[in-house]
MITOR-245368 format. One line per field, with one value per atom (N, C-alpha, C): chain; atom name; x, y, z. Coordinates in pm, 1 decimal. Atoms other than C-alpha are relative to their C-alpha. Layout:
BEGIN
koltor: A, ...
tilo: CA, ...
east: X, ...
north: Y, ...
up: Z, ...
***
This chain:
BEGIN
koltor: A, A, A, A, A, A, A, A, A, A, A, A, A, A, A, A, A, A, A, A, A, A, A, A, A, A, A, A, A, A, A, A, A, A, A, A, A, A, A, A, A, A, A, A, A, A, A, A, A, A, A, A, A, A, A, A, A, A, A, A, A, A, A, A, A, A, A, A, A, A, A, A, A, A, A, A, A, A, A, A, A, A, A, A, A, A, A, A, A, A, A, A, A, A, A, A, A, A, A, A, A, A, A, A, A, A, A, A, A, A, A, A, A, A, A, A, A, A, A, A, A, A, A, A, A, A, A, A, A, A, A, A, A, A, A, A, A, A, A, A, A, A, A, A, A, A, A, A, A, A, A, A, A, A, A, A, A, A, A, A, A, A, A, A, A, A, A, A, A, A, A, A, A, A, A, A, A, A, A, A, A, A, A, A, A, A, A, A, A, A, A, A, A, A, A, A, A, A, A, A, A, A, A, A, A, A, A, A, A, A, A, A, A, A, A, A, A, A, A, A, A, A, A, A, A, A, A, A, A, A, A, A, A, A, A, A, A, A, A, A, A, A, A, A, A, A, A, A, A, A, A, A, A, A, A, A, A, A, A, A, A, A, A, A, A, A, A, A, A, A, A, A, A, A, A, A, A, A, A, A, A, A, A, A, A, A, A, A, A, A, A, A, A, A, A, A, A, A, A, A, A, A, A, A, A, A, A, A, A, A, A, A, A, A, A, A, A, A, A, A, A, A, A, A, A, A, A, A, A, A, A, A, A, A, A, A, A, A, A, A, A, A, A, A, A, A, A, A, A, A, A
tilo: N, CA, C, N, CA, C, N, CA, C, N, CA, C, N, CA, C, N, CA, C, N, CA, C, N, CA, C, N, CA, C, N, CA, C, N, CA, C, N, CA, C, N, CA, C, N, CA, C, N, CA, C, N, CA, C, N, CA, C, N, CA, C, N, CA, C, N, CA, C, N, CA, C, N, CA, C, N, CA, C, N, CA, C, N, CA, C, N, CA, C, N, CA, C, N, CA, C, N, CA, C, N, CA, C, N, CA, C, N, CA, C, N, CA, C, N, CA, C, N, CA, C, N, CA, C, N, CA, C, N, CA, C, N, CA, C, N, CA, C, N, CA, C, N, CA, C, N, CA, C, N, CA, C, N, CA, C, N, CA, C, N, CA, C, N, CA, C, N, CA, C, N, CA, C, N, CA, C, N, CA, C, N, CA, C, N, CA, C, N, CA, C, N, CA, C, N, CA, C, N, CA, C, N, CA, C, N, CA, C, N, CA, C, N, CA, C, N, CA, C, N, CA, C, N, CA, C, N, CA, C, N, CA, C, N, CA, C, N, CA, C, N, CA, C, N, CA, C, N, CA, C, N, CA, C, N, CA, C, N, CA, C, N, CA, C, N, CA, C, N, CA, C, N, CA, C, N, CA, C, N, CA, C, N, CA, C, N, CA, C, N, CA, C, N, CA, C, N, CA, C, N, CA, C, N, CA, C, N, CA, C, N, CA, C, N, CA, C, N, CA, C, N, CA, C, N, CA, C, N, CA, C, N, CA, C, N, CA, C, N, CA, C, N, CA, C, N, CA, C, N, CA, C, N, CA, C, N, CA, C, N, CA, C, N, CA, C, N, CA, C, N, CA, C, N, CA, C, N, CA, C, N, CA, C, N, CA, C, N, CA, C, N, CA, C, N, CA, C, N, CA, C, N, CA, C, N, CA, C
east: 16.9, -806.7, -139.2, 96.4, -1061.0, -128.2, 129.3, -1422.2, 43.0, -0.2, -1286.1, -116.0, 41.2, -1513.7, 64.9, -107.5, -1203.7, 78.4, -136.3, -997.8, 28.7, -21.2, -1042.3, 74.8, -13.8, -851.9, 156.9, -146.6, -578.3, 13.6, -29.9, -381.1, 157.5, -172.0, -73.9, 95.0, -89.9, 219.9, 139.0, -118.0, 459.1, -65.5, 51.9, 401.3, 52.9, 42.2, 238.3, 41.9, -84.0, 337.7, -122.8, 103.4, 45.9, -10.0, 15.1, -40.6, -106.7, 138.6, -353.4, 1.2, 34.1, -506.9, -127.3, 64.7, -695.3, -13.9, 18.5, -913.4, -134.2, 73.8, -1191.2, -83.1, 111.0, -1481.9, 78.4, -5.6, -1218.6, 83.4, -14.8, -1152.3, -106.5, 101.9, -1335.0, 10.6, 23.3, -1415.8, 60.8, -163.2, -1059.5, 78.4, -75.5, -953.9, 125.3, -151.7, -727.8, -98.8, 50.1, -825.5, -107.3, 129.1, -1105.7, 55.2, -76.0, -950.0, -109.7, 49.3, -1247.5, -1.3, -62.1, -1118.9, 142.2, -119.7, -795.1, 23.3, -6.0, -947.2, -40.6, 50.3, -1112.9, 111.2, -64.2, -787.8, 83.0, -45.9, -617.4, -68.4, 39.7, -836.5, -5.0, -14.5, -866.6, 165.6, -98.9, -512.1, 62.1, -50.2, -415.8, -59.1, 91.5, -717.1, 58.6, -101.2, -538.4, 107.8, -132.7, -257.3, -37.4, 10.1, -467.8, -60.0, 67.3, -583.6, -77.1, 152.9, -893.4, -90.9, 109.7, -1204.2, 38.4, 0.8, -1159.0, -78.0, 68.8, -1325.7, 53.4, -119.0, -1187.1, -41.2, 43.0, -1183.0, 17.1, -31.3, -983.7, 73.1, -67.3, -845.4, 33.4, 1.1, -669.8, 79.7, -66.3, -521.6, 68.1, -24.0, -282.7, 42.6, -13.9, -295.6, 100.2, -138.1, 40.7, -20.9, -20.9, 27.4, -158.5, 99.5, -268.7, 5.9, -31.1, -310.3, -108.7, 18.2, -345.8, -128.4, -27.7, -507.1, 101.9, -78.0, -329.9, 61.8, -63.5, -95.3, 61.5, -71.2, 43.6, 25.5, -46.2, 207.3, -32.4, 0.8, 131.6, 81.5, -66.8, 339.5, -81.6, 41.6, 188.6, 46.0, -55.7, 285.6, -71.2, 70.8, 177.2, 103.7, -129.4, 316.4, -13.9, 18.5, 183.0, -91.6, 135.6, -76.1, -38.2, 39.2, -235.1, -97.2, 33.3, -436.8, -189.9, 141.5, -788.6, 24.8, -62.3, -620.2, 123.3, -118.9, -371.0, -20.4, -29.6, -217.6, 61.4, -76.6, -90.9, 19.8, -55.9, 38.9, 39.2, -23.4, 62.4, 47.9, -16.7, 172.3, -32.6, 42.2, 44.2, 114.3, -102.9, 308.7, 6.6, 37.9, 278.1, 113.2, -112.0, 589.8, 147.4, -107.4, 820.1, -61.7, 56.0, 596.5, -85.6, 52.0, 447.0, -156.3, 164.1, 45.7, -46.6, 51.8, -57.4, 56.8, -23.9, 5.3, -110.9, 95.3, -228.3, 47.0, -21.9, -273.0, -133.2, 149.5, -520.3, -19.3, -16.8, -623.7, -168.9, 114.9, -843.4, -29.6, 55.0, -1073.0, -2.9, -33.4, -1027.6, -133.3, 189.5, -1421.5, 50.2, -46.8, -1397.8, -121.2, 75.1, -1506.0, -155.7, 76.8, -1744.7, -131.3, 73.8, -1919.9, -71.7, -0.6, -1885.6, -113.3, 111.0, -2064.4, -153.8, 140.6, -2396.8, -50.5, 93.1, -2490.9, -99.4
north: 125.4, 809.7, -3.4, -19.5, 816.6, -156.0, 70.4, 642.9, -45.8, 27.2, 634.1, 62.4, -61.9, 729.7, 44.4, -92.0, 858.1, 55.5, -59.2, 975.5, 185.5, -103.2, 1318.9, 2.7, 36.7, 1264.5, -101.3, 93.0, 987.3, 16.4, -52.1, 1076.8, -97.6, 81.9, 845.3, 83.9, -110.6, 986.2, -56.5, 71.8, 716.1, -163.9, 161.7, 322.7, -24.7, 77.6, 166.4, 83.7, -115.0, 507.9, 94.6, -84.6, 710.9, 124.0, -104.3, 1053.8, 0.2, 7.6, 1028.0, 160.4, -142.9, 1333.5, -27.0, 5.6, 1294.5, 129.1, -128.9, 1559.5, 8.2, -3.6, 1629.7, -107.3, 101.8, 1392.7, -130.8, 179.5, 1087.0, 3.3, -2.7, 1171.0, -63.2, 70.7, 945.7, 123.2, -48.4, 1093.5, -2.1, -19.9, 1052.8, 109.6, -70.5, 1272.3, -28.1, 83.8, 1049.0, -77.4, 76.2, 849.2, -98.0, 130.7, 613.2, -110.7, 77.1, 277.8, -19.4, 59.5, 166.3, 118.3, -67.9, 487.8, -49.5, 33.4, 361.6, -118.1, 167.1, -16.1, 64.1, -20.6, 188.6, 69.1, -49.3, 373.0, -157.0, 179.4, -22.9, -36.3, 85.2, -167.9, 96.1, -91.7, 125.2, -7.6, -33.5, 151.7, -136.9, 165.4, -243.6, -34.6, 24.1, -252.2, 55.4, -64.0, 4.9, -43.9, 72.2, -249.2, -82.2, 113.9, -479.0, 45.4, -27.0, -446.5, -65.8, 86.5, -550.5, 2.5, -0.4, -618.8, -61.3, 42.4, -733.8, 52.2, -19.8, -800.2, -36.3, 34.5, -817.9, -108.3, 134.6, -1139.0, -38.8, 27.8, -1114.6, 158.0, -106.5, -751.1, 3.5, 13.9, -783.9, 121.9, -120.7, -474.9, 6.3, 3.9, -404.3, 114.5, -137.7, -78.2, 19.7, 6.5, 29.0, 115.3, -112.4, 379.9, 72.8, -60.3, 668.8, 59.8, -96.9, 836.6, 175.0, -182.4, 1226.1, 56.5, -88.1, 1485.7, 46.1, -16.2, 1557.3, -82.3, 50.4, 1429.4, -160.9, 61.5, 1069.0, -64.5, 29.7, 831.1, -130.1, 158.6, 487.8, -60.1, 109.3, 200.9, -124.8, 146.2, -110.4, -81.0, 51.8, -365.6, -170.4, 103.8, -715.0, -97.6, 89.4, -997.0, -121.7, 128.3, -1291.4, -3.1, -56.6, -1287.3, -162.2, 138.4, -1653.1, 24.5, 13.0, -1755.5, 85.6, -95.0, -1621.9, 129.0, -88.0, -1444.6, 51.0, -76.4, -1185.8, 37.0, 7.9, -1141.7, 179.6, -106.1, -765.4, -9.4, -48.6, -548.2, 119.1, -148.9, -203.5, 55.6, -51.0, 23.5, 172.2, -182.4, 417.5, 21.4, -27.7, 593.0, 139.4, -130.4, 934.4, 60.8, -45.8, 1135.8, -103.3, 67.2, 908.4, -190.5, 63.6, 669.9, -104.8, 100.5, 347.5, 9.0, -15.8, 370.9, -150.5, 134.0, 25.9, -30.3, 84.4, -253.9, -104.1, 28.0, -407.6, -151.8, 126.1, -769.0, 13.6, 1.3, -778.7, -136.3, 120.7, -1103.5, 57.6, -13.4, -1015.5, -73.0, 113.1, -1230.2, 76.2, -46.2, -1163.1, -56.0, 31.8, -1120.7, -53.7, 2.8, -1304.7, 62.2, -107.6, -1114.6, -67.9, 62.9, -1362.3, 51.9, -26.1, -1232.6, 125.2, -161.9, -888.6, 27.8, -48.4, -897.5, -53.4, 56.7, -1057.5, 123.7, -117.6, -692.4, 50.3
up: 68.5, -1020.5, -61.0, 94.8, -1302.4, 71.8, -33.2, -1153.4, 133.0, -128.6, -837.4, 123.7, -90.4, -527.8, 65.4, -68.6, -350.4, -101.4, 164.0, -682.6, 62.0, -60.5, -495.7, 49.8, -70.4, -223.2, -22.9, -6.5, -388.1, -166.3, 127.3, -662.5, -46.3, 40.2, -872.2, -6.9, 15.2, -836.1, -151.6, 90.8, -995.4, 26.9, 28.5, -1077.3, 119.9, -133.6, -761.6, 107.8, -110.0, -544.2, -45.8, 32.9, -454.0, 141.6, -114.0, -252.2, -3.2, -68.2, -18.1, 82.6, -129.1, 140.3, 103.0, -89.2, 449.0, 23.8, -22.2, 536.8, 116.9, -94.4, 825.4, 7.0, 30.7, 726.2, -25.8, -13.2, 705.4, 169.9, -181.9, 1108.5, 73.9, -74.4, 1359.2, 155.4, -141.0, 1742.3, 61.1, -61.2, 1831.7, -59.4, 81.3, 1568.5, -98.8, 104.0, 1384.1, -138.4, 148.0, 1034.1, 48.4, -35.6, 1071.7, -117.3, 35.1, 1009.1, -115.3, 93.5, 761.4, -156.8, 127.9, 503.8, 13.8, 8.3, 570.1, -94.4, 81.0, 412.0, -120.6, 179.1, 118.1, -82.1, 40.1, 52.3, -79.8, 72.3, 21.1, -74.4, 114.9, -173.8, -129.0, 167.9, -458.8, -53.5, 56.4, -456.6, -6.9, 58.1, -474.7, -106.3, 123.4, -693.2, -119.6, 89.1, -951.1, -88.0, 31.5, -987.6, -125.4, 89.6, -1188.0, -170.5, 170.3, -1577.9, -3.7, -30.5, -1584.7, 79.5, -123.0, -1408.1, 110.2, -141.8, -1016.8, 89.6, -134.6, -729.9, 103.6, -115.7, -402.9, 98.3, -43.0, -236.5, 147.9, -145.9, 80.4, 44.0, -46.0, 233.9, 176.6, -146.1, 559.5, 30.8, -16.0, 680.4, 170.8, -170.2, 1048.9, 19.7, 14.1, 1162.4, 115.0, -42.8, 1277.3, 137.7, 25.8, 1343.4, 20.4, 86.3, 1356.7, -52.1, 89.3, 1105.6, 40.0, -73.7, 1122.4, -136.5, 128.1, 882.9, -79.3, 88.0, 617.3, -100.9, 174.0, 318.3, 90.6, -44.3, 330.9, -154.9, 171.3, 75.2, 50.2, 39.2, -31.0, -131.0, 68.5, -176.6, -49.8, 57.8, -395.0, -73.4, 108.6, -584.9, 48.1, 64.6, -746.2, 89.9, -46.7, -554.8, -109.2, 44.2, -725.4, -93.3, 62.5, -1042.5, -48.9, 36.4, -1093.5, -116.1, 165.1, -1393.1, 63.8, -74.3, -1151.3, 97.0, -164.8, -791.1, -100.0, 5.8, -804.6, 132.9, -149.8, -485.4, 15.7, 4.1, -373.9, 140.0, -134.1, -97.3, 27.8, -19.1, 23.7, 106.3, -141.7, 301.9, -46.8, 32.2, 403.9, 103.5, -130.1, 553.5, 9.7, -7.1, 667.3, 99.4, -13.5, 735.6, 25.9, 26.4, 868.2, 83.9, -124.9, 1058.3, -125.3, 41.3, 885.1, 110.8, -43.2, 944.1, 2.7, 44.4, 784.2, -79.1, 72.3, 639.2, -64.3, 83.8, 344.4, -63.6, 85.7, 218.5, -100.0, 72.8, -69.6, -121.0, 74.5, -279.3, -80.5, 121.3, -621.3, -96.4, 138.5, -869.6, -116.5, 104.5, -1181.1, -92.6, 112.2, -1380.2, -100.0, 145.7, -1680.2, -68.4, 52.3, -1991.2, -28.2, 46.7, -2069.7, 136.4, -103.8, -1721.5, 0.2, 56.0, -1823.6, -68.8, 124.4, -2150.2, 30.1, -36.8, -1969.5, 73.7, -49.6, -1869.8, -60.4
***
């Protein structure tokens, strides 16, 4: 994903369907995923959903599952898009096993905010 800090790592496969690779350095001292790459994987990839500038307002995440090294897949999609908030929602699921579940609520910059750089 183009200007991503993880774009390495998470790649689109199909609209709102993405393949994540976990690899040594996103392992905590248990040896499983460290839940706070698990929140930066949600928010890039709910973030993705939107056209436009956003910032993220609320990300609640419930971790199901741990996650391993290796390949997993994520699901997103738009639930709700208001005239400021857009509402989403995701899940990582890695072989057959549901990892997490993602709520994400984003502001929407206006341009007028933008162009004051």
């Amino acid at each position: 994903m183009e200007g991503s800090k993880i774009g390495q790592w998470l790649k689109v496969t199909s609209d709102g369907v993405f393949e994540l690779t976990f690899i040594k350095d996103h392992l905590n001292s248990l040896g499983i995923v460290h839940g706070g790459i698990l929140c930066v994987f949600f928010d890039e990839i709910m973030g993705s959903l939107i056209n436009g500038s956003a910032v993220t307002v609320n990300l609640n995440v419930d971790f199901m599952e741990p996650a391993l090294e290796g390949t997993a897949k994520a699901v997103a999609k738009i639930d709700r898009k208001g005239k400021d908030l857009i509402f989403t929602q995701s899940e990582i699921i890695q072989g057959k096993k549901t990892i997490a579940r993602a709520r994400g609520t984003y502001f929407l910059v206006p341009k007028t905010f933008l162009s004051r750089k």
